[in-house]
C-alpha positions in Angstrom: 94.3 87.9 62.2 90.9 87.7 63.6 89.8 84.1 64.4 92.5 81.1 64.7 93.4 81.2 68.6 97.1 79.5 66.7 98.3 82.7 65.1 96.7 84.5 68.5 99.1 82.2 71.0 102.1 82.4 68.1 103.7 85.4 69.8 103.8 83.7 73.9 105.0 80.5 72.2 108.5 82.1 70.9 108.9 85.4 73.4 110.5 82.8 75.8 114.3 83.4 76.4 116.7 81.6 78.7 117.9 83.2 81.6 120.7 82.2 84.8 120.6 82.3 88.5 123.2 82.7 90.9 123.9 81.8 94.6 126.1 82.4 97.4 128.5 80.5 99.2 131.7 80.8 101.1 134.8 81.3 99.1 135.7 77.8 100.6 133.5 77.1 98.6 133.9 78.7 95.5 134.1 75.1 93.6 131.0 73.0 95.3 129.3 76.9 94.6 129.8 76.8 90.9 128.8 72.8 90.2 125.9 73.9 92.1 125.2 77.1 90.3 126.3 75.0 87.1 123.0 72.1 88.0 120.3 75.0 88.8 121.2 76.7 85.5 120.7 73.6 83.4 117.5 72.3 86.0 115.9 76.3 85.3 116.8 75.8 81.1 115.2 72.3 81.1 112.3 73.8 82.9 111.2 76.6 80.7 112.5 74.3 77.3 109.5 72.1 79.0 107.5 75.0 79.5 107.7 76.3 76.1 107.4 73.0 74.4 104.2 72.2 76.2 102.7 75.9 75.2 103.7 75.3 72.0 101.7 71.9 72.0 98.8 73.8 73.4 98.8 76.4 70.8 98.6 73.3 67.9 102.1 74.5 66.8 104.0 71.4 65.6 106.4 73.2 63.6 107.2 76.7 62.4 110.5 78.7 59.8 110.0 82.7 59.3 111.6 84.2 56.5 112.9 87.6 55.7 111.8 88.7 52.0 112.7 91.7 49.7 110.3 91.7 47.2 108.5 95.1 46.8 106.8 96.7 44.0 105.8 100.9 43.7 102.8 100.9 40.7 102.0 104.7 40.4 102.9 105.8 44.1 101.1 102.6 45.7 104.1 100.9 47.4 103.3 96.7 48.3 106.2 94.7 50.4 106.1 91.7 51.7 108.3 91.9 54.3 108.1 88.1 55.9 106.3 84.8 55.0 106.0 82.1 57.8 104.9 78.8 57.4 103.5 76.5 60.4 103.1 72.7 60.5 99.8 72.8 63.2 97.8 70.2 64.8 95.1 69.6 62.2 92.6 69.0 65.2 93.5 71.8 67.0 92.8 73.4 63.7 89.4 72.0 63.2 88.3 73.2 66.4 88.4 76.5 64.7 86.3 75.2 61.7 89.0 74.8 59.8 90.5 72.1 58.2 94.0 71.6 57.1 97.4 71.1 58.3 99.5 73.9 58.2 99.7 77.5 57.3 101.1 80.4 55.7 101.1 84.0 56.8 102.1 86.7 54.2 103.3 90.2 56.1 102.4 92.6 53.7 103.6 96.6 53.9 101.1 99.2 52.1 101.7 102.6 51.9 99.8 105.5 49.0 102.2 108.2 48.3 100.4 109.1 45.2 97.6 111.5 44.6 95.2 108.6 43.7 92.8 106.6 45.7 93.4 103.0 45.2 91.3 99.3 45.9 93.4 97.0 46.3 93.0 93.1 47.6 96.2 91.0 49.2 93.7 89.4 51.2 91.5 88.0 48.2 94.4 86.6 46.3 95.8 83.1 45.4 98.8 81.5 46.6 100.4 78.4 44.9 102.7 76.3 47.0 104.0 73.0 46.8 102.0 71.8 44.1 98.5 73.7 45.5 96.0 76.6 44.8 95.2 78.3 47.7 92.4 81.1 48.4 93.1 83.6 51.2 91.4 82.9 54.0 89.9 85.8 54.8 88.4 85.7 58.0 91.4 84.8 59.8 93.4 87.8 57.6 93.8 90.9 58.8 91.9 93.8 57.4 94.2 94.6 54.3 92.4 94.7 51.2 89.5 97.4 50.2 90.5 101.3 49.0 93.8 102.6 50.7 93.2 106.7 50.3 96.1 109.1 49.6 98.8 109.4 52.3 97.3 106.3 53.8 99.7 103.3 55.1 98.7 99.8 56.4 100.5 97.2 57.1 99.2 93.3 58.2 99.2 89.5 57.6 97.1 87.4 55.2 96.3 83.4 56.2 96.4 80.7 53.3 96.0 77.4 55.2 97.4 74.2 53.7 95.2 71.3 53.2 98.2 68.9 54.1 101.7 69.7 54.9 104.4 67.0 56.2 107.3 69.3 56.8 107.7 73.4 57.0 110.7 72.6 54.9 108.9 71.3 52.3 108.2 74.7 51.4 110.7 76.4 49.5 108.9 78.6 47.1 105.8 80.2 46.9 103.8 82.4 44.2 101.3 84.9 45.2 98.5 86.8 42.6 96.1 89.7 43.8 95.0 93.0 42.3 94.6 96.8 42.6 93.1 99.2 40.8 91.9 103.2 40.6 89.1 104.7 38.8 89.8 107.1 36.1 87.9 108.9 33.3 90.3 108.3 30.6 89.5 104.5 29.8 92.8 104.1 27.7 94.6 105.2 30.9 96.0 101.6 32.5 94.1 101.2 35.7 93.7 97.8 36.7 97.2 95.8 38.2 97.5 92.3 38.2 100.7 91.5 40.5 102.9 88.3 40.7 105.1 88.0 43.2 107.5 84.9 43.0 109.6 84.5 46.3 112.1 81.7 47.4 112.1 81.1 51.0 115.5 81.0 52.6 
């Protein structure tokens, strides 16, 4: 993703993991040691909760679910997966400062690989997603590169943006329905060139 400094931070938001401290003490002690021990664990787990809270209020991240898919289609040798959909409620003026205007978003991972003898074009990153009740256009400048001709033996792999105009709650996404196309040139005109793909997914 090239622009939106949200997606950018996503990755420091969430690589924070709790960890625990010890200390020493005479084994007389042992039990004023372990109460002790027991308080600076939960003081160090409050601390870096605070800490990742407050980045995560930096980055404009409200809210976020990732979800695992399946859904993978092989036309002709070219193999498309979506192998994870996440959506994020954001801070719509966080959002703005980017020049973008909306309240939440939703990144398609998408897996391309040509095992076929055939040079194809295809476009994840131009197509439409509908979700909750709205038509979204890929936003292409903050998608990564994807779409364009993907050569024989050639694999990519990256995420497309769709932002929402309004979201209340990440939950209130439970399905979504994404359209793009592919195609290859060919001599033989009756030869079926041209793919339109539907991919229907339930997040959960």
């Amino acid at each position: 993703m090239k622009k939106l400094f949200l997606l950018a931070s996503l990755l420091l938001v969430f690589s924070f993991g709790l960890s625990a401290c010890g200390s020493s003490s005479d084994s007389a002690k042992e039990e004023s040691k372990e109460e002790s021990t027991s308080t600076t664990n939960e003081s160090e787990d409050l601390t870096e909760d605070e800490t990742t809270m407050e980045e995560e209020t930096d980055s404009g991240i409200i809210d976020s679910e990732d979800y695992a898919t399946s859904w993978s289609d092989d036309w002709k040798g070219l193999q498309t997966k979506i192998s994870s959909v996440s959506v994020f409620k954001v801070d719509s003026a966080k959002l703005a400062e980017d020049g973008e205007d909306g309240e939440g978003l939703i990144v398609v991972n998408y897996e391309l690989n040509n095992n076929s003898e055939i040079d194809f074009n295809t476009y994840p990153d131009q197509g439409v997603l509908v979700a909750d009740g709205k038509q979204i256009d890929a936003s292409m400048i903050n998608s990564d590169d994807l779409g364009g001709e993907l050569m024989q033996g050639v694999s990519k792999d990256g995420a497309v943006v769709y932002i929402l105009p309004t979201l209340n709650d990440v939950s209130d996404i439970k399905d979504i329905r994404l359209t793009w196309s592919a195609s290859y040139e060919t001599d033989n005109y009756e030869e079926d060139s041209f793919k339109d793909y539907d991919a229907r997914i339930t997040l959960k």
